[in-house]
Structures are given as structure tokens and as C-alpha cells.
mmCIF file of the N, C-alpha and C atoms, coordinates in Angstrom:
data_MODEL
# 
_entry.id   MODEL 
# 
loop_
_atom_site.group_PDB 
_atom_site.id 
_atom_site.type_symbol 
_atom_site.label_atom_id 
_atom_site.label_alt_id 
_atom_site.label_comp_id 
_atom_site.label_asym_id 
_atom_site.label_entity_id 
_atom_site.label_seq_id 
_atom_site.pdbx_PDB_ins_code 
_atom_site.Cartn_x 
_atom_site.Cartn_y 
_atom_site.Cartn_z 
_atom_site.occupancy 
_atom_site.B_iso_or_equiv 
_atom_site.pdbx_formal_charge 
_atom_site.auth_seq_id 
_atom_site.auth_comp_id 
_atom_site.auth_asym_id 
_atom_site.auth_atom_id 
_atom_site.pdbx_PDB_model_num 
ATOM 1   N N  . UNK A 1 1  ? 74.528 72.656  15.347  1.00 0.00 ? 1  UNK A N  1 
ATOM 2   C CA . UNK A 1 1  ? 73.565 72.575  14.281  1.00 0.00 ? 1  UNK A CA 1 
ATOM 3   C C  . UNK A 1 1  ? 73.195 71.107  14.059  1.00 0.00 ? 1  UNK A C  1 
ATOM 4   N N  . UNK A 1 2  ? 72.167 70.761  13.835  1.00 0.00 ? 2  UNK A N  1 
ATOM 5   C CA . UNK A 1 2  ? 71.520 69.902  13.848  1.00 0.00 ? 2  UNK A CA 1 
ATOM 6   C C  . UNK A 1 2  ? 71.793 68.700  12.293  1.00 0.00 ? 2  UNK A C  1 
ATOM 7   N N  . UNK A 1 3  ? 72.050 67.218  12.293  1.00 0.00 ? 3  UNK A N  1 
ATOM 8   C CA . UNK A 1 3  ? 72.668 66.715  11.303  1.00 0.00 ? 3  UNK A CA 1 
ATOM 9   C C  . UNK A 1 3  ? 71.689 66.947  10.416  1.00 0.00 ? 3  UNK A C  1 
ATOM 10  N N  . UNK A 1 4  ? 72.449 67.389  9.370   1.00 0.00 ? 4  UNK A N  1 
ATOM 11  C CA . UNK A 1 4  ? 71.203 67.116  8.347   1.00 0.00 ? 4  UNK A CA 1 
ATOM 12  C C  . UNK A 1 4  ? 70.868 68.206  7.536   1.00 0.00 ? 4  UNK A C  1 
ATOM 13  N N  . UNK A 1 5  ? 70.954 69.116  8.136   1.00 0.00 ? 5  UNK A N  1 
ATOM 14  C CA . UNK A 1 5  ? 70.021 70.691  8.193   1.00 0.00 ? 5  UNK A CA 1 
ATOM 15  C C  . UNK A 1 5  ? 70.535 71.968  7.520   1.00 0.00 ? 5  UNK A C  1 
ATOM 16  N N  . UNK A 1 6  ? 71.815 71.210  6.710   1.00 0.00 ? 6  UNK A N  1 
ATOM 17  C CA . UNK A 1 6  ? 72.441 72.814  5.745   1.00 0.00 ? 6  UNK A CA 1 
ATOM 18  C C  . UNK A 1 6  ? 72.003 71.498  4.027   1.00 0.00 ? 6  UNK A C  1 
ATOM 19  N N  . UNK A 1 7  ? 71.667 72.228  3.178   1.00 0.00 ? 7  UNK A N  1 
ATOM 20  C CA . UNK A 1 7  ? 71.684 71.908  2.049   1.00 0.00 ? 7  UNK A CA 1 
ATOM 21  C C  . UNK A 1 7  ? 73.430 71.859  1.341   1.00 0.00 ? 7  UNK A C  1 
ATOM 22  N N  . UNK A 1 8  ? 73.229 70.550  0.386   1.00 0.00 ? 8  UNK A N  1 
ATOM 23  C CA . UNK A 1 8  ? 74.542 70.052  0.060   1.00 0.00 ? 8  UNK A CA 1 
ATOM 24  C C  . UNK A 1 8  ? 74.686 71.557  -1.333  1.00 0.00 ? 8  UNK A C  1 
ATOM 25  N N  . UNK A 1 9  ? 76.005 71.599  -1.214  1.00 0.00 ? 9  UNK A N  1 
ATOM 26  C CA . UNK A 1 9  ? 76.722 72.390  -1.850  1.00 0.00 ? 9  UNK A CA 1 
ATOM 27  C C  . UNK A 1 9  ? 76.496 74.070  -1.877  1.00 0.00 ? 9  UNK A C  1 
ATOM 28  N N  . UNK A 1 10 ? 76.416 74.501  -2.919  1.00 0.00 ? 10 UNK A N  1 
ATOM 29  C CA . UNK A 1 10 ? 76.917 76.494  -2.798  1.00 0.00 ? 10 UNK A CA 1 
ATOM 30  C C  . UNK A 1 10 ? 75.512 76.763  -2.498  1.00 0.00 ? 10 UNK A C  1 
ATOM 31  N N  . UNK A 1 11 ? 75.664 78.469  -1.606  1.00 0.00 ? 11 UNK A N  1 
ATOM 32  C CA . UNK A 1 11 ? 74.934 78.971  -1.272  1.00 0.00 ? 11 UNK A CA 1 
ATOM 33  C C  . UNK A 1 11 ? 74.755 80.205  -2.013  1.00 0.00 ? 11 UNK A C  1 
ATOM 34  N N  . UNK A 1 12 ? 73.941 81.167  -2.325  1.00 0.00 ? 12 UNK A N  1 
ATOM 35  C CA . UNK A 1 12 ? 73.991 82.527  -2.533  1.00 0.00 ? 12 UNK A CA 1 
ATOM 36  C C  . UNK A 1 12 ? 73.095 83.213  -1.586  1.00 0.00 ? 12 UNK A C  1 
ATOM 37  N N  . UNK A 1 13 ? 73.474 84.544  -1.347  1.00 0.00 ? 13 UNK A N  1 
ATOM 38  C CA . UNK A 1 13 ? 72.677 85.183  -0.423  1.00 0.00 ? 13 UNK A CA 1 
ATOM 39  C C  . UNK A 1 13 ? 72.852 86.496  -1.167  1.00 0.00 ? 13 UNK A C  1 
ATOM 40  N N  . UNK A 1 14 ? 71.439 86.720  -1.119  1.00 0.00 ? 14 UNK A N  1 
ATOM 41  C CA . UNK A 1 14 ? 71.740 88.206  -2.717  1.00 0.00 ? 14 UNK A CA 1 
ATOM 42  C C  . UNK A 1 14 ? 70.838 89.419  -1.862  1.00 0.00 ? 14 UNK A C  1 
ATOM 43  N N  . UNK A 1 15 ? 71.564 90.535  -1.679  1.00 0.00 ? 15 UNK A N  1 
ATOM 44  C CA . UNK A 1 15 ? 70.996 91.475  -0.735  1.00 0.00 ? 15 UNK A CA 1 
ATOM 45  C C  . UNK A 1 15 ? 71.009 92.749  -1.672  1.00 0.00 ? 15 UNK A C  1 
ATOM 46  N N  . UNK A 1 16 ? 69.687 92.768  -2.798  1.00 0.00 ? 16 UNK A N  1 
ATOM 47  C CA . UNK A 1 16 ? 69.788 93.501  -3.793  1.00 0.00 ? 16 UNK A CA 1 
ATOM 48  C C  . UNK A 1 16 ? 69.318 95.522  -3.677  1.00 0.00 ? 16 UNK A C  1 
ATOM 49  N N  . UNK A 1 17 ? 70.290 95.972  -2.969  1.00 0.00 ? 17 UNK A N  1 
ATOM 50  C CA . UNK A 1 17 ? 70.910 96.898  -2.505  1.00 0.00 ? 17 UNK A CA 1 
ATOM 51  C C  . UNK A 1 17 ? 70.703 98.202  -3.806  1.00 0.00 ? 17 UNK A C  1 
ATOM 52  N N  . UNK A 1 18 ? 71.150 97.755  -4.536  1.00 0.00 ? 18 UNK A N  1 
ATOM 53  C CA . UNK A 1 18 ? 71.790 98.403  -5.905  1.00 0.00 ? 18 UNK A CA 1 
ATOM 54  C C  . UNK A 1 18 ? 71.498 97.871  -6.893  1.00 0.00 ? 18 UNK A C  1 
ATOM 55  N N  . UNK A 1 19 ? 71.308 98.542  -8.220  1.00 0.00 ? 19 UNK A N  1 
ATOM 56  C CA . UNK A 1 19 ? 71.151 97.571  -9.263  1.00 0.00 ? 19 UNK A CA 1 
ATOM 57  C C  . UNK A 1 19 ? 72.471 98.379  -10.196 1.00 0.00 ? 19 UNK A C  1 
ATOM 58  N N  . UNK A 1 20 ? 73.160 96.606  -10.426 1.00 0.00 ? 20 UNK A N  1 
ATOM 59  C CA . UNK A 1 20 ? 74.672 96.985  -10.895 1.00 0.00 ? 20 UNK A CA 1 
ATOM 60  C C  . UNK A 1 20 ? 74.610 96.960  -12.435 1.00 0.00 ? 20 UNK A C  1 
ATOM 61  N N  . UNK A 1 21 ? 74.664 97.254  -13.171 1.00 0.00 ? 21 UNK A N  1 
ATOM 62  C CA . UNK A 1 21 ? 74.446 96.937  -14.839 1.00 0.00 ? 21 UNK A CA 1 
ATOM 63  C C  . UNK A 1 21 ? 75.638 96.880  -15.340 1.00 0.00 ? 21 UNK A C  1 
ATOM 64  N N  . UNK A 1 22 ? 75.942 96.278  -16.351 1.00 0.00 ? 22 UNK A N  1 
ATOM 65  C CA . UNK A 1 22 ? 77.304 95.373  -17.110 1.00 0.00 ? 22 UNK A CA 1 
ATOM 66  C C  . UNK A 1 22 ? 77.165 94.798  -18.097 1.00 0.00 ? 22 UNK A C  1 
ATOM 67  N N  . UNK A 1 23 ? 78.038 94.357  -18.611 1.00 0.00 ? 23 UNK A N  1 
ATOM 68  C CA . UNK A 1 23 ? 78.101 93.046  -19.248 1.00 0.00 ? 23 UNK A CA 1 
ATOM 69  C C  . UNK A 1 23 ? 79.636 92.718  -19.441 1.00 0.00 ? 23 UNK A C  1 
ATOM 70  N N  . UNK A 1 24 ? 79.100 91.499  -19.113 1.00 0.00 ? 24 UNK A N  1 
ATOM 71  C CA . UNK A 1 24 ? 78.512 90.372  -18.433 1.00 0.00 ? 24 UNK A CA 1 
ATOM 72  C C  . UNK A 1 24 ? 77.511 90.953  -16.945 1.00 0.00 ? 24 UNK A C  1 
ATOM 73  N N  . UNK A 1 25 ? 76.572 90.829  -16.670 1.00 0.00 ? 25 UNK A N  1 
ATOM 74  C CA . UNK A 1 25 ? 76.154 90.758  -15.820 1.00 0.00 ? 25 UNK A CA 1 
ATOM 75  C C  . UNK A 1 25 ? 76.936 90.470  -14.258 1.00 0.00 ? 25 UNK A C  1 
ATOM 76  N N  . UNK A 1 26 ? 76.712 91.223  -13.328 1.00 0.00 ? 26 UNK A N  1 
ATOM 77  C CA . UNK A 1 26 ? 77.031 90.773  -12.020 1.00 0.00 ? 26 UNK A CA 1 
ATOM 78  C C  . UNK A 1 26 ? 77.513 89.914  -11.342 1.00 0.00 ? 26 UNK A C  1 
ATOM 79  N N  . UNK A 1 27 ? 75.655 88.993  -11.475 1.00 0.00 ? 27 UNK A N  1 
ATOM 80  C CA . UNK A 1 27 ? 76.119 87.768  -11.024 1.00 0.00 ? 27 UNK A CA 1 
ATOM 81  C C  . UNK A 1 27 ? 76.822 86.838  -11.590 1.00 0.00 ? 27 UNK A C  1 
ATOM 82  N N  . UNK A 1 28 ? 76.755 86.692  -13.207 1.00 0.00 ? 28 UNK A N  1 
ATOM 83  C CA . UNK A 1 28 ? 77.199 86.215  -13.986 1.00 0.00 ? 28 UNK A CA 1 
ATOM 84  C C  . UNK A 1 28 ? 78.740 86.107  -13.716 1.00 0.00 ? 28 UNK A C  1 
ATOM 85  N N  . UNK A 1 29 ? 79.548 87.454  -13.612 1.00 0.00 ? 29 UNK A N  1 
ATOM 86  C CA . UNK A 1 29 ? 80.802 87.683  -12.887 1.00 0.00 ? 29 UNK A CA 1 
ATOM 87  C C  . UNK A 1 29 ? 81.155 87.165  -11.955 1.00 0.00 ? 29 UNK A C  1 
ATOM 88  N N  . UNK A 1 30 ? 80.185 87.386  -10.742 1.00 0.00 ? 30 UNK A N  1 
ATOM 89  C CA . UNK A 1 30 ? 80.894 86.247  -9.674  1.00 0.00 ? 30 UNK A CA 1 
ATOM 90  C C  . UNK A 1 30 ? 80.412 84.867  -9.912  1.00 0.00 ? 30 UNK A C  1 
ATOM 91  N N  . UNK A 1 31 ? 79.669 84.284  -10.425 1.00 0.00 ? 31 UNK A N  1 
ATOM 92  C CA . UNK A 1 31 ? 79.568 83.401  -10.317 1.00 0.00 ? 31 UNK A CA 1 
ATOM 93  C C  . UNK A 1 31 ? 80.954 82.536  -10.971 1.00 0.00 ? 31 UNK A C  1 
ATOM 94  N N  . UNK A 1 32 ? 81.522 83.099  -12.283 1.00 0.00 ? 32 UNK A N  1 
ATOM 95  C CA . UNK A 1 32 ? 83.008 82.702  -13.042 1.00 0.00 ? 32 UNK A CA 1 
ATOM 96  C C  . UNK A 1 32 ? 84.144 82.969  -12.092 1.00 0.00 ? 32 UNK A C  1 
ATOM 97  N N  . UNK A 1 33 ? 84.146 83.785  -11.831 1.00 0.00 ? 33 UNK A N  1 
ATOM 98  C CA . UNK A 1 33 ? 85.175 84.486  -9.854  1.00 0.00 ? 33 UNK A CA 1 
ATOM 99  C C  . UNK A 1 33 ? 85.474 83.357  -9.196  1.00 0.00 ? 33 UNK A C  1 
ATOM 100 N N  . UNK A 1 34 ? 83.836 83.166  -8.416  1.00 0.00 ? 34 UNK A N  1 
ATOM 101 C CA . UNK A 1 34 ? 84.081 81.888  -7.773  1.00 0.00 ? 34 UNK A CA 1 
ATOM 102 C C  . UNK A 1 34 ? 84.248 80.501  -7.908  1.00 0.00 ? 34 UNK A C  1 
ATOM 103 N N  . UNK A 1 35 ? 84.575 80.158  -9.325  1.00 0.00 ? 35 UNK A N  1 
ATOM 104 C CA . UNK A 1 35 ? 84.984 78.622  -9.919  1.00 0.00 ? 35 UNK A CA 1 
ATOM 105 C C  . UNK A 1 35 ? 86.544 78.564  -9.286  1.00 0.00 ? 35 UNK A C  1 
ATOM 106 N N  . UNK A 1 36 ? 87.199 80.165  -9.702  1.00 0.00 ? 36 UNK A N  1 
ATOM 107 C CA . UNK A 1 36 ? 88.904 80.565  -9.577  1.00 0.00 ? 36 UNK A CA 1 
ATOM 108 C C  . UNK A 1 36 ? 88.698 80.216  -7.781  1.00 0.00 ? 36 UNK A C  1 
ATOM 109 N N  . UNK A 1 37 ? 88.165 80.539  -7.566  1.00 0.00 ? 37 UNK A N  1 
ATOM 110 C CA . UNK A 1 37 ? 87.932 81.194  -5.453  1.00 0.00 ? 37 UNK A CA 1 
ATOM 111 C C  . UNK A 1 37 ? 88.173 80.378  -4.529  1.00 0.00 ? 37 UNK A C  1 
ATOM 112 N N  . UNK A 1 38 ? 90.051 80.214  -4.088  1.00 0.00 ? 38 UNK A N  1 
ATOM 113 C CA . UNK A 1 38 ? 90.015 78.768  -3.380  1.00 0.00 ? 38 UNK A CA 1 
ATOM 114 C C  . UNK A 1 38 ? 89.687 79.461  -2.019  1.00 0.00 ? 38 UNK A C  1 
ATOM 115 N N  . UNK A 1 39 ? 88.915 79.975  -1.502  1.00 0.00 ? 39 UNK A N  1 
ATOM 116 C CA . UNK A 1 39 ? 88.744 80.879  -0.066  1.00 0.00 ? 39 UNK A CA 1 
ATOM 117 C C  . UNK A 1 39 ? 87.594 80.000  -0.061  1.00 0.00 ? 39 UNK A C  1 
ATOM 118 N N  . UNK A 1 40 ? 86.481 79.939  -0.916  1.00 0.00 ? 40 UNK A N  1 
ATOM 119 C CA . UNK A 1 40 ? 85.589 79.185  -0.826  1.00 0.00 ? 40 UNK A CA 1 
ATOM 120 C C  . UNK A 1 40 ? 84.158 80.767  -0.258  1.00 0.00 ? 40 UNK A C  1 
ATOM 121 N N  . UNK A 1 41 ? 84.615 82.026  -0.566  1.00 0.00 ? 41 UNK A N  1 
ATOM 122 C CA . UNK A 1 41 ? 83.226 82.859  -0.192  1.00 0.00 ? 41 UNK A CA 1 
ATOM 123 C C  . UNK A 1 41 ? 84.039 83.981  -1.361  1.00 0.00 ? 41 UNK A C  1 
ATOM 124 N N  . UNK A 1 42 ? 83.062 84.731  -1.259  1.00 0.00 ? 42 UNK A N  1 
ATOM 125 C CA . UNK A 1 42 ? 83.259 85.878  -2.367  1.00 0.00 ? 42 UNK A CA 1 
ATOM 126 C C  . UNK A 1 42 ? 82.204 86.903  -2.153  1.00 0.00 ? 42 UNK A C  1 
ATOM 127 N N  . UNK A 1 43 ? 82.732 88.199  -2.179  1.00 0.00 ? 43 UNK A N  1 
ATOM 128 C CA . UNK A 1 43 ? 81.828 89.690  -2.029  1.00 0.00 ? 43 UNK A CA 1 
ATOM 129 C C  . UNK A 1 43 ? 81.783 90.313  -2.876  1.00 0.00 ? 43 UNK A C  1 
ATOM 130 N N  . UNK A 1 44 ? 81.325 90.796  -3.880  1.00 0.00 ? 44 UNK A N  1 
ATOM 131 C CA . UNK A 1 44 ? 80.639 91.603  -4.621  1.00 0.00 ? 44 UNK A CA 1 
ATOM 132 C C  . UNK A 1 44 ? 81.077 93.270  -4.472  1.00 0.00 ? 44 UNK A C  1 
ATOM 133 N N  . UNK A 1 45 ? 81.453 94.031  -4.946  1.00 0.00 ? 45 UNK A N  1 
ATOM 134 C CA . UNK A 1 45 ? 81.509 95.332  -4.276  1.00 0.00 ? 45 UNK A CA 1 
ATOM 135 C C  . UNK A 1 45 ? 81.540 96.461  -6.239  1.00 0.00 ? 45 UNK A C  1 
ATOM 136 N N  . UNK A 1 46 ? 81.390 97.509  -5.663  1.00 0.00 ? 46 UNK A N  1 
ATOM 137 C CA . UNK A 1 46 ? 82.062 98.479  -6.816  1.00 0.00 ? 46 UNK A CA 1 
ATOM 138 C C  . UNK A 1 46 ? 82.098 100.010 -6.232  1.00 0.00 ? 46 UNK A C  1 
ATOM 139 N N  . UNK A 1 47 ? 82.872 100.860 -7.567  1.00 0.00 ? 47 UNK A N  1 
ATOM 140 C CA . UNK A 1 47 ? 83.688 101.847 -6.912  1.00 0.00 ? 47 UNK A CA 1 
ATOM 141 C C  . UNK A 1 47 ? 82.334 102.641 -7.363  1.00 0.00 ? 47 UNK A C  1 
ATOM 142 N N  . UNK A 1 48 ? 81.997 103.825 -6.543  1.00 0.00 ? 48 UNK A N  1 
ATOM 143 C CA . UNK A 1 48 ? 81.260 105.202 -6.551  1.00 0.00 ? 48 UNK A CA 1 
ATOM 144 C C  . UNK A 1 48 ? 82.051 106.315 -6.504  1.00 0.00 ? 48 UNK A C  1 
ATOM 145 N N  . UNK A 1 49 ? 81.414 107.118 -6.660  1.00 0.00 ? 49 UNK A N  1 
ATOM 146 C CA . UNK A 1 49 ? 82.132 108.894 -6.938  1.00 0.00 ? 49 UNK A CA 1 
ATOM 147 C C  . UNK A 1 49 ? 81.961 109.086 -5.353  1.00 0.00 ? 49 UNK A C  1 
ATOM 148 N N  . UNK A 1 50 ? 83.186 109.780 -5.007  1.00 0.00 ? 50 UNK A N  1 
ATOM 149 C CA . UNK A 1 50 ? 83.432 110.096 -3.443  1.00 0.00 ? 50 UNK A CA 1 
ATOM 150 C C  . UNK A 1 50 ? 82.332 110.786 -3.136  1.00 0.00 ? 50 UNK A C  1 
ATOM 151 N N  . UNK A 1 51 ? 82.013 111.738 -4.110  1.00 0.00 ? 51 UNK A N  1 
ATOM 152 C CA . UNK A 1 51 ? 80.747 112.611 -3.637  1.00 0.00 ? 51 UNK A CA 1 
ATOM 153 C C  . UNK A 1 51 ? 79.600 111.978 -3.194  1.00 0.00 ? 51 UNK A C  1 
ATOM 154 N N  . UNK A 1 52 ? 79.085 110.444 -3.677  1.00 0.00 ? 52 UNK A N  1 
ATOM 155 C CA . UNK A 1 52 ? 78.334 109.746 -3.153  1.00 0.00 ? 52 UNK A CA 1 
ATOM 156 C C  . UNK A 1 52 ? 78.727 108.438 -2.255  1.00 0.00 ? 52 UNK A C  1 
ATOM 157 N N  . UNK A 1 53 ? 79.668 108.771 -1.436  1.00 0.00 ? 53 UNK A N  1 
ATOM 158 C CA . UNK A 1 53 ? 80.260 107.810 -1.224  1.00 0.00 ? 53 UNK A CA 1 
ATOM 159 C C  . UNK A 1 53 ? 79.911 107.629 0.241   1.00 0.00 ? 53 UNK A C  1 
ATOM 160 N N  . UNK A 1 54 ? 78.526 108.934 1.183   1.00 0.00 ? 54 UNK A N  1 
ATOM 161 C CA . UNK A 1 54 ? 78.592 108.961 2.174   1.00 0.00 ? 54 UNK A CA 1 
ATOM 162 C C  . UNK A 1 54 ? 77.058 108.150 2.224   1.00 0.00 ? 54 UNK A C  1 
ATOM 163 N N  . UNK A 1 55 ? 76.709 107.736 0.776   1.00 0.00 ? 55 UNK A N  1 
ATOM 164 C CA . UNK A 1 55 ? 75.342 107.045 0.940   1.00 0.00 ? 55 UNK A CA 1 
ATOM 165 C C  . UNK A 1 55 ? 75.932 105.407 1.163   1.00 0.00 ? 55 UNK A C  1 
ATOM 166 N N  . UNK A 1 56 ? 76.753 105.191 1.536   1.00 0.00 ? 56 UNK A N  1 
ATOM 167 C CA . UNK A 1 56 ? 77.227 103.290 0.807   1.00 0.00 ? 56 UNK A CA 1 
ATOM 168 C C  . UNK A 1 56 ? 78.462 103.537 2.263   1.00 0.00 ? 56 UNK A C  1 
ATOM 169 N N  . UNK A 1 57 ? 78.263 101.991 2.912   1.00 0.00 ? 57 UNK A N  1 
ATOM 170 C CA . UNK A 1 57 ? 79.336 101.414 3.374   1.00 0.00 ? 57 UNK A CA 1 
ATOM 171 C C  . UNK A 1 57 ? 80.525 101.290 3.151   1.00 0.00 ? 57 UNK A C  1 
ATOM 172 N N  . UNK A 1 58 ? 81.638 101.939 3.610   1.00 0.00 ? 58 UNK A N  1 
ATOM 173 C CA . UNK A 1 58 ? 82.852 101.682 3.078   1.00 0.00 ? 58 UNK A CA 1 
ATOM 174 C C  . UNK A 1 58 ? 83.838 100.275 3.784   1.00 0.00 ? 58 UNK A C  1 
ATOM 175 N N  . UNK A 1 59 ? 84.554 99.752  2.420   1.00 0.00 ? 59 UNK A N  1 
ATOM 176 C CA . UNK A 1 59 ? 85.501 98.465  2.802   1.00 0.00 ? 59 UNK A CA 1 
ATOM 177 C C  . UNK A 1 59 ? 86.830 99.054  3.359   1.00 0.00 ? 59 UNK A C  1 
# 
């Protein structure tokens, strides 16, 4: 990769799939997550009813 060519500091990449509702909000959540996050990445996920569970990727 070429010098120069990644922007300094955090990234997000938001692949809005679902709309998650809360509160606190989502992103709001990970974004406090990842202050704790010495891995330095973080995924997003939540639980569904098995019955719909053949529409969604499983971890």
C-alpha cells in the first residue's frame, strides 16, 4: 500500500443490514465498547428468534 494512503486514526464501516432500535442507540454502544476494546476492531451482532434465524448469518 502506498505511503500515505490510509487516513490517520478509526475507521467505521456501517453495512446497514437491519435497523437495530435501543437505547442507547447502536452505534452509540459500540462506539463506548470500543474506548474498553484493546483488540483494536469490534462487530456488532444481536440475538433473533430461531424461527427467523434462517434469514441472518450465523456466528
Amino acid at each position: 500500500m502506498r505511503q500515505g494512503s490510509l487516513l490517520p486514526g478509526q475507521v467505521a464501516i456501517i453495512l446497514p443490514d437491519d435497523l437495530i432500535l435501543g437505547t442507547p442507540g447502536c452505534l452509540s454502544s459500540m462506539i463506548a465498547q470500543y474506548a474498553d476494546c484493546a483488540a483494536g476492531h469490534l462487530v456488532g451482532a444481536m440475538k433473533v428468534w430461531a424461527i427467523s434465524s434462517a434469514s441472518y448469518d450465523r456466528f
